[in-house]
Every structure is written in structure tokens, then in C-alpha cells.
N, C-alpha and C positions, 0 to 999 in steps of 0.2 A: 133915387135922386133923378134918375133919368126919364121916369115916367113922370113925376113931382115938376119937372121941368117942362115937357109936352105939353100937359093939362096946366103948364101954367098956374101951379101951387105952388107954394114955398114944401121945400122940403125939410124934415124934423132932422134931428142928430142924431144919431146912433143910441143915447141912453134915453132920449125920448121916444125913438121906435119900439124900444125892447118893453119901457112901459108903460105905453100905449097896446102895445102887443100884450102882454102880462092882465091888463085889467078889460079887455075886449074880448080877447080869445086865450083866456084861462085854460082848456081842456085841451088845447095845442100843445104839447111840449115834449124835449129832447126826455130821455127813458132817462133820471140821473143814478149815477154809479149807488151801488152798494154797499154800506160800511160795512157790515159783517154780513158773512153768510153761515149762519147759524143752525145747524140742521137740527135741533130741538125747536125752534122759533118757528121754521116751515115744518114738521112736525104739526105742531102745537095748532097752526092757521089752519093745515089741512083739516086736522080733529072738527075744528069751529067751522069751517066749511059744510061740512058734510052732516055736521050736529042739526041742520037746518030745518028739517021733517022728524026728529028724534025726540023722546020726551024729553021736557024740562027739567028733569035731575041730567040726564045725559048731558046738558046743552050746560049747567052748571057745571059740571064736575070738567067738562073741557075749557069754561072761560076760568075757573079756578088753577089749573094746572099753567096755563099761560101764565093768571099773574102772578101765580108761585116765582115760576121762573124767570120775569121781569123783574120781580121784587130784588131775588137773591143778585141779578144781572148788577141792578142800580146800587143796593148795599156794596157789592165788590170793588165797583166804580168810582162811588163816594170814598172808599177808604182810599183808594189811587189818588183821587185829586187829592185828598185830604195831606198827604204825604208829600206829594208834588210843592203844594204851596207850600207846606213847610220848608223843603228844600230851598225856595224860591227866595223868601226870609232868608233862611241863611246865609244864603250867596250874596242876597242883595247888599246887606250890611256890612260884608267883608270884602278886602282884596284875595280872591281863590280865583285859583286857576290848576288846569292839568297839570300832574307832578312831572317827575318822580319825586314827591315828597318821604321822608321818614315813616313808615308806617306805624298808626296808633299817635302820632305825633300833635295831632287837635280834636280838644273836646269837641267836635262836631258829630250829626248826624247827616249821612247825606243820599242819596235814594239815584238807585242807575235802574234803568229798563235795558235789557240787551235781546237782541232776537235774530234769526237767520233769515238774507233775503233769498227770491229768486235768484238762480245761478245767472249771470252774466254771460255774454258768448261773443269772443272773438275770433277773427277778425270782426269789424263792425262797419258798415258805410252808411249813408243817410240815404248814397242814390242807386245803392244795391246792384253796380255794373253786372252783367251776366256772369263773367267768369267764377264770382262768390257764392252765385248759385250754388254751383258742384260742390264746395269747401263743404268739410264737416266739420264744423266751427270749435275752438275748445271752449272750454268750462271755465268759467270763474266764477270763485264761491264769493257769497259775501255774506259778512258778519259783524253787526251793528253791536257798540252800545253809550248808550243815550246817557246823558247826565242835566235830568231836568229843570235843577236850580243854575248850571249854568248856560243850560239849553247851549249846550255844545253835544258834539255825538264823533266817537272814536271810531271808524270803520276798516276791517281787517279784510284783505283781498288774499285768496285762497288757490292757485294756481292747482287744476285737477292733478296733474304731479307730485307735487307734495299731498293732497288729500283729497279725497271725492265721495267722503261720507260727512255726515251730519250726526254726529253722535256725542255722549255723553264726553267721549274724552278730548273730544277738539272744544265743546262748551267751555270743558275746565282749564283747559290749554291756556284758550282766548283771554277770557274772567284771568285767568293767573297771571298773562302777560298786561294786561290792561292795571291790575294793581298794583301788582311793580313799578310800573311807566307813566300810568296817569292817573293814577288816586291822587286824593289832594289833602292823604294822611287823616284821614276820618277814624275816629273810635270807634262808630258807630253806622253801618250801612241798610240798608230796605231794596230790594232784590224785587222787582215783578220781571217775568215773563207767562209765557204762553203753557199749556198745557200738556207739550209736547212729552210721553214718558220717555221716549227716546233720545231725548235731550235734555231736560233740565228734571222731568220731577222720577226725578230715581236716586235708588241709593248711594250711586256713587258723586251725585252735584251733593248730597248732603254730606257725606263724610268729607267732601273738598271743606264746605266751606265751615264744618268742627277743626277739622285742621287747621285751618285760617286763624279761629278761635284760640284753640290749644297751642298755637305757637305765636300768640301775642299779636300779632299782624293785625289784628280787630278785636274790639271788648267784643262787643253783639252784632253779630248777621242773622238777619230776619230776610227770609225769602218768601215770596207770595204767588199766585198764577192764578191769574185770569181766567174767566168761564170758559170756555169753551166755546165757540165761535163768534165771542163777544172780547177782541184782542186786540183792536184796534188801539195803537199808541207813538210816540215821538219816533221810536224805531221805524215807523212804517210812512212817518213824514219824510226822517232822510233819505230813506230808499226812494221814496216819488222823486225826488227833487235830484238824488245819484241819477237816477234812469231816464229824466227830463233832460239834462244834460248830456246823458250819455247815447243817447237814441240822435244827436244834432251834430256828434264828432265824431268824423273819423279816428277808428283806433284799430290799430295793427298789428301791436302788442302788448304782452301783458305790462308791460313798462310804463307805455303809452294810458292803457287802462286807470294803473295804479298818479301818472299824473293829472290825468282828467278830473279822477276822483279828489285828489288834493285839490285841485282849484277851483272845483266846485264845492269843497268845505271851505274855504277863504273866501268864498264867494257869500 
């Protein structure tokens, strides 16, 4: 605006800079973020890189192997949305909300995504005074789970104290205390997470949730897991939106933590 003002032009707005900018100079631009990072995908690219001077069955059998693994990517995906919106249905047409409801208590079907974030670390400042330098910050765990038809999301704060692993038996812990407190009495549940076998695809998440089964607290639990560096989901939305919040307040402890966090779900 200041040079626009000099040369005695009219200066543009802000959304007519950007595209003006956009259709001028296309091959200018910020690097954008990554949604997955997929080490079969950069695998796969490398393969077709280097296929370049290779014979023509070689340069096939590497752009085949790709779309194998897109294909099975989008198949996995599709049946995610597919799921989602039904939830979405559900919810839409009914008054539902977090319980503690009677478990098994409505013919409904209803689908949670649950998953673990980056640890959290307090104390926390925005203006990082020197003296927090030296601090050796603690730990706070965090552990989402997402409920797509009412796109609300339950988040469980894990002080290193009480736990400082990520395993199989804090998943079931979580999931256990989450159905008790905020199921919303479903027959019927659909489970994705991640791939993780040290946390969800092992034997002991599945004998949880037959036990779920066998003691009536659910007709059917169906669990599913996402590819493998293709995991991107609602879990990974609240944590952006936890950590956008939470990078902008002072917190000093875990109390603190734990109410930033509420009022950024109520936000």
C-alpha cells in the first residue's frame, strides 16, 4: 500500500493481491503441509523415479505397484466416509448427545475414531522468558476420541505420573472409561484407528471388545484400521485445534492444562 501510494496507484485488498498473485506468478509458492507421510507412497515414487532409463515392463510393474496401493488407500477411505455419513444420519434426526446412557439401551448404530496425540509439555509460555529455558518440562499425554455424527470429540489428559506409556492397556482403560461416561447407549458400534500393533491391533483390544460383546454392553463391535501412513482423521483435527490454543496460553500446570483444554472444546 505504501509503494501503491508513492507511484500514485490505487492499491488492491488483501484477496485481490493473493489473486492476482495466484494467477501471475503460479510457480511462487509457500511449501504446503503434508497430510500423510506414507513410506510405501515415497517408496513407490522413488521406484518410478529411477524407472526413467529402465525397460518398459520395469517402468510398468513400478507404476502398477503404486496404483495397487492407491487403489486399496481410496477403497479403505471410501468405507470410512461411508460410515461417517451414516452416523451423521443418525445423529442428525435424533436428540443424542454424550451419556452416561444405559448401555445397549438404543437400536442405534454409531461409529467413534479414537487415537493418541503428541505429548504436551509443561510449564508452557508464548514469550518463552529465559529462566524456562533450563526447566525440563513434564509430560502430558493426550488421548482423543471423536464421535463423527455428533462431531463432538472426548479428550483424556494423562499426567507422566500416573502413565508414560502408550499401550495396549491405557487404549482399553480409555475406550472403557469413555463407554461407561459417554456412550450414548448404542447396540451397535464401528471403531477405526490407526495401525498401531502396540496399541489397538493386538490381541488384547480384541478380547476387550468380545468382552463388551459377551457381557451385553454391545450387540456388535466392528473395529477397523486405516493403512498405514494414510491415517489422517477428526482425531487429528482436534488436536490441531487443542495445540492452536494451547501454543497462545500460558499454562503452568497440569490443572491449568486440563482447563485450557475444556474451553477450547466449548469453544
Amino acid at each position: 500500500m505504501k509503494s501503491a501510494k508513492e507511484l500514485g496507484e490505487r492499491a488492491v485488498c488483501k484477496t485481490s493481491f493473493k489473486a492476482l498473485w495466484n494467477r501471475l506468478l503460479p510457480h511462487i509458492k509457500n511449501c504446503r503441509p503434508c497430510t500423510d507421510l506414507c513410506w510405501q507412497c515415497q517408496s513407490n515414487n522413488e521406484q518410478l523415479i529411477r524407472s526413467a532409463n529402465l525397460p518398459d515392463d520395469r517402468k510398468s510393474e513400478a507404476v502398477k505397484k503404486q496404483q495397487d496401493h492407491l487403489s486399496l488407500v481410496q477403497k479403505e477411505r471410501a468405507v470410512y466416509n461411508d460410515m461417517t455419513a451414516a452416523c451423521r444420519k443418525i445423529c442428525s434426526g435424533s436428540n443424542l448427545f454424550f451419556g452416561p446412557f444405559l448401555p445397549a439401551s438404543k437400536k442405534i448404530r454409531m461409529h467413534y475414531s479414537f487415537d493418541f496425540a503428541q505429548q504436551l509439555h509443561f510449564p508452557s509460555n508464548p514469550l518463552q522468558p529465559g529462566p524456562m529455558y533450563f526447566l525440563t518440562p513434564r509430560k502430558c499425554g493426550l488421548f482423543g476420541v471423536s464421535c463423527e455424527g455428533l462431531q463432538k470429540q472426548v479428550n483424556y489428559l494423562i499426567d507422566e505420573g500416573m502413565s508414560s506409556t502408550k499401550g495396549s492397556n491405557e487404549v482399553i482403560s480409555y475406550m472403557h472409561h469413555f463407554f461407561s461416561n459417554f456412550g450414548v447407549g448404542e447396540t451397535e458400534v464401528d471403531l477405526h484407528c490407526d495401525n498401531c500393533s502396540g496399541q489397538n491391533k493386538n490381541n488384547f483390544m480384541l478380547w476387550y471388545l468380545a468382552w463388551q460383546v459377551g457381557q451385553k454392553l454391545h450387540d456388535k463391535i466392528e473395529i477397523h484400521f486405516l493403512i498405514a501412513g494414510h491415517t489422517k482423521f477428526p482425531p487429528d483435527c482436534g488436536f490441531g485445534l487443542i495445540k492452536q490454543a494451547y501454543m497462545k496460553t500460558r499454562v503452568n500446570t497440569f490443572w491449568q492444562t486440563s482447563l485450557r483444554l475444556w474451553k477450547t472444546a466449548l469453544l
